[in-house]
N, C-alpha and C positions, 0 to 999 in steps of 0.2 A: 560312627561308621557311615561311609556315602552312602546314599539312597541307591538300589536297586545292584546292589551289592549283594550275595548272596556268602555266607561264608561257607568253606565245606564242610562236609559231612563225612561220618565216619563210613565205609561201605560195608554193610550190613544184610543186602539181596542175597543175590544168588547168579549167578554166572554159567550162564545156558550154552554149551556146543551149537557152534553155525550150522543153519538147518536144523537143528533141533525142533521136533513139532509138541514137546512136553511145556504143561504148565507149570508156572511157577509159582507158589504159594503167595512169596515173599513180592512179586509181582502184581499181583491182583490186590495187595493189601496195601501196595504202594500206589497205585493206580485211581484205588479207591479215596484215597486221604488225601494224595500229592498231585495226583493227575499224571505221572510221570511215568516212564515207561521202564522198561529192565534196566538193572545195570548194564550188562552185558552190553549194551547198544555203545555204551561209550571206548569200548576194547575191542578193536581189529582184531581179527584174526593173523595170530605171530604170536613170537617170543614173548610180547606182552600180554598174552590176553592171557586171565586165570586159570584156563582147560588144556594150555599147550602145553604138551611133552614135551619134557628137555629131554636132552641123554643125558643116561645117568653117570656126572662128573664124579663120583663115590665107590665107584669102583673102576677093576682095571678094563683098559680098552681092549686084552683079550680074553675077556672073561666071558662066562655065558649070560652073565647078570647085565651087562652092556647090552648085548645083544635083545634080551628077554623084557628089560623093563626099562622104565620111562620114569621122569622126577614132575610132578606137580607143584610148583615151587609159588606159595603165600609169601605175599612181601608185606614190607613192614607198613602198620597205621601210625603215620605218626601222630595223628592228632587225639591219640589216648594220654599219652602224658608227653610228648615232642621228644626231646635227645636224653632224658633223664632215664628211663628204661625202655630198652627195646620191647615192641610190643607188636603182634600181627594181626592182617586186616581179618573181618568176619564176614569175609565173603564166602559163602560155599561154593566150587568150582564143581558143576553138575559133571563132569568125567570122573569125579571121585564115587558115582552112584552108579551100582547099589554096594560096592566094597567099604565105603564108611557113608552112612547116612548123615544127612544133612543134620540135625539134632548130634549123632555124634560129634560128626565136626567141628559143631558151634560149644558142644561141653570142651572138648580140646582143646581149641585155642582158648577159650576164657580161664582154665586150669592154667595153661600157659602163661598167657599175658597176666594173669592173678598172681603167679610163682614170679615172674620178674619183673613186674612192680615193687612188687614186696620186696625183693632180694637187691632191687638198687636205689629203693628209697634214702635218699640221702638224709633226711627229715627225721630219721626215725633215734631214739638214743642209744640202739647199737652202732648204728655207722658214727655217732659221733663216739662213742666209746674206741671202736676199731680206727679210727685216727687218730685218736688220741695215743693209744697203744700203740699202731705203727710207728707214729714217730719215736714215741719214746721208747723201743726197741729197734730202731734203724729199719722198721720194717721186718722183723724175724717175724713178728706177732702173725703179718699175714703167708710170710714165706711155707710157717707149720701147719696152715688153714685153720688157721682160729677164727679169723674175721668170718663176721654174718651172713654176707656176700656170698662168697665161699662153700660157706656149709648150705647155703640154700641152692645153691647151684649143683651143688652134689647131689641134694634132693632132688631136682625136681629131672637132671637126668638120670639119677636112678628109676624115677617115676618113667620116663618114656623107654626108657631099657623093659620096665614088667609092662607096658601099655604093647609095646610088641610083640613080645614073650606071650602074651598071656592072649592079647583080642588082633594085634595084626599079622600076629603070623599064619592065622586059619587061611586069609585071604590074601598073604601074598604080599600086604602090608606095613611098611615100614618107615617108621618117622627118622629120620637122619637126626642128630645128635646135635643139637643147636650150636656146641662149640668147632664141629668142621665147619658147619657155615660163615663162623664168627658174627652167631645173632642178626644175620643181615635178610637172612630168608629162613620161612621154615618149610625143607623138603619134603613131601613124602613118595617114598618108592612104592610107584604101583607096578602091574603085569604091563607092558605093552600093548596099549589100545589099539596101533596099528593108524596112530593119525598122525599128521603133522607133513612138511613136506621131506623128513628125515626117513620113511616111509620109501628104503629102497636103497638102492646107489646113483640114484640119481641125480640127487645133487650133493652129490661126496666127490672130492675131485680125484682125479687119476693118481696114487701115489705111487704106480709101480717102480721095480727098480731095473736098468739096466745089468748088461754085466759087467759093469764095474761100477756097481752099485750107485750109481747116480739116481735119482728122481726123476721119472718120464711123465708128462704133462702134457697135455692135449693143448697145443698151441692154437689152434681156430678156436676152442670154446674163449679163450683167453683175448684172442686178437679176432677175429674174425678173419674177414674180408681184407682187415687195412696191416697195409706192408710197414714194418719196420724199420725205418731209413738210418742207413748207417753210415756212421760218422766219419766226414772223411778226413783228413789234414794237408795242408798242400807247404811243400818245402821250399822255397827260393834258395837257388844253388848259387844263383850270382849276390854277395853281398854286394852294399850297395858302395858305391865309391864315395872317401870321405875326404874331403876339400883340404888342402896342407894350406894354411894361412902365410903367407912372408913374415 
């Protein structure tokens, strides 16, 4: 490895709201050891940063649950085990507080990331069993859910189906189903914090309809000031005269 190289790190803080004037445990322990400061510092405020409400893509857009609540969306760590199974970061995203505490969150995702590990270990002598068997059943073996894969998958979203039912439904709480996401993110549906710049109709553009239902669209937010120039064509009526050779 070249010298003053540093490789990464898995992100394991805690992810503080801009303006935030709370301390951070995880902060002060890293500061003390590492010298270094929050995570948070390294995530703008946007679509990227750990705390930002998404709207919630999981349900419908006339629902009251669009309107009502917001997606905190954890992405994936790769440097747990890299493209072998999906795994998520162990950053605690501080707008998840006080509706899951920081200790909650971190038993979560390791329950998680613990269940698919396990479940796409390739290494292990059920998945060489369960390949072995799908081929030599054309593949029925996994079509029936026989494979390990499979059956732990089954497991571990039944496990967040009662993790709902039972601890996030008091507050509102709700882990999305890792297979709508397709393992790429893991959601959870909280209340509506009232932050982000989706905070309004603001910046939602104009969809209305005419009457004969076109799309009406506010042309100055679009173009401003600068005029549109339109395209002209110009026809030559005289063609041109073509030389008859002797």
């Amino acid at each position: 490895m070249e010298a003053g190289v540093r490789p990464p790190t898995s992100p394991s803080g805690r992810a503080s709201l801009p303006g935030s004037g709370r301390t951070s445990l995880s902060r002060s322990r890293s500061q003390r050891t590492n010298g270094e400061g929050d995570d948070a510092s390294e995530f703008p405020w946007g679509p990227s940063h750990p705390c930002f409400p998404h709207p919630n893509s999981h349900v419908p857009l006339n629902s009251a649950l669009y309107e009502t609540t917001r997606i905190i969306r954890i992405k994936r760590d790769w440097m747990v085990k890299g493209d072998l199974a999906p795994t998520f970061a162990n950053l605690y995203p501080e707008i998840l507080d006080p509706l899951v505490t920081e200790d909650e969150f971190r038993d979560l995702v390791k329950k998680i990331n613990d269940s698919l590990v396990a479940a796409f270990d390739p290494f292990t002598l059920r998945a060489w069993l369960d390949a072995v068997m799908g081929v030599a059943t054309f593949w029925l073996w996994d079509d029936v859910g026989m494979s390990g894969v499979k059956r732990q998958l089954n497991e571990l979203e039944s496990w967040i189906e009662r993790w709902n039912r039972e601890v996030g439904e008091k507050d509102a709480v709700k882990i999305i189903p890792l297979r709508r996401t397709g393992y790429l993110t893991l959601d959870i549906q909280i209340p509506d914090p009232h932050l982000g710049p989706d905070n309004g109709t603001i910046s939602r553009p104009d969809t209305r309809e005419d009457e004969f239902g076109h799309d009406v669209r506010q042309k100055n937010e679009d173009y401003g000031n600068y005029t549109v120039p339109t395209p002209t064509l110009q026809v030559n009526s005289m063609p041109p005269a073509i030389e008859s050779q002797s």
